[in-house]
C-alpha positions, 0 to 999 in steps of 0.5 A, spaced: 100 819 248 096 812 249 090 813 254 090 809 261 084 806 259 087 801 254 094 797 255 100 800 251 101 797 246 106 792 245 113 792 239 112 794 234 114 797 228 110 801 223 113 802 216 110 807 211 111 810 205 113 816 204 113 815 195 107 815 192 101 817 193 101 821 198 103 829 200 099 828 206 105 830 212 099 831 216 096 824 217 104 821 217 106 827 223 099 823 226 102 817 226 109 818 228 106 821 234 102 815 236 108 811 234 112 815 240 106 815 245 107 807 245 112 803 248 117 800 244 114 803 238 118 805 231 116 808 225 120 809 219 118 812 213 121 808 207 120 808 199 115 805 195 112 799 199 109 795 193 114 788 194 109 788 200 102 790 198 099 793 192 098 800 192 099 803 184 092 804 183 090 807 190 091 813 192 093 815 199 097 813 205 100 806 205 103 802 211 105 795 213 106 794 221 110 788 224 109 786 231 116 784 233 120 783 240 123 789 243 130 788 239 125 788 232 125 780 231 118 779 228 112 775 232 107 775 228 103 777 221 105 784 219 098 788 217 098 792 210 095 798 212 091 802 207 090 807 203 088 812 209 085 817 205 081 821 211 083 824 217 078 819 221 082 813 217 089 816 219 085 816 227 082 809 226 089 806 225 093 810 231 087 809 235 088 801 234 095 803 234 095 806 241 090 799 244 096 794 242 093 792 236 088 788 236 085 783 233 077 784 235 075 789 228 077 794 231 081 796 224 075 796 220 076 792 213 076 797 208 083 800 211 086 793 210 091 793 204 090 788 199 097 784 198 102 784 193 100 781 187 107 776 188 104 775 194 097 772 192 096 765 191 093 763 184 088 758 183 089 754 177 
């Protein structure tokens, strides 16, 4: 449940695959509890995320959350998010989760997930 020492989070919704490199229930049963504990939140399991980020080579567990209005019409950037390969990492995203996503470092860099390579600019 999101503590009352922070604002709830705003819509939002958090994508995660349950496909390719993870067998790990734990760290998605931890999310999904985060996700039920904000306003507003939805989380939904889904195949193999690679047409939005790069994944192939990392092992763990990928996301993309996608700020967006309360009928989930999009507001903002999504976030790719990943690999999670530790339960402090999986604790670093709920907890970012449950403070409404904020853009002040709070998600450390190396739980950003680099793009897809479709979605990379390439320089000539």
């Amino acid at each position: 449940m999101a503590s009352s020492a922070h604002p709830p989070a705003g819509p939002f919704t958090l994508v995660v695959c349950t496909y390719c490199h993870t067998e790990d229930s734990d760290s998605r049963d931890r999310l999904q509890r985060t996700v039920r504990s904000c306003p507003h939140g939805v989380m939904v399991s889904t195949g193999c995320l690679q047409k939005m980020l790069h994944c192939r080579s990392d092992r763990g567990l990928h996301a993309v959350v996608q700020p967006c209005e309360v009928n989930r019409s999009p507001t903002g950037p999504l976030v790719r998010i990943g690999p999670l390969k530790t339960a402090v990492e999986v604790d670093a995203v709920a907890v970012w989760l449950e403070k409404g996503r904020p853009d002040d470092g709070t998600l450390p860099d190396r739980l950003h997930a680099a793009p897809a390579r479709r979605h990379v600019s390439w320089l000539n």
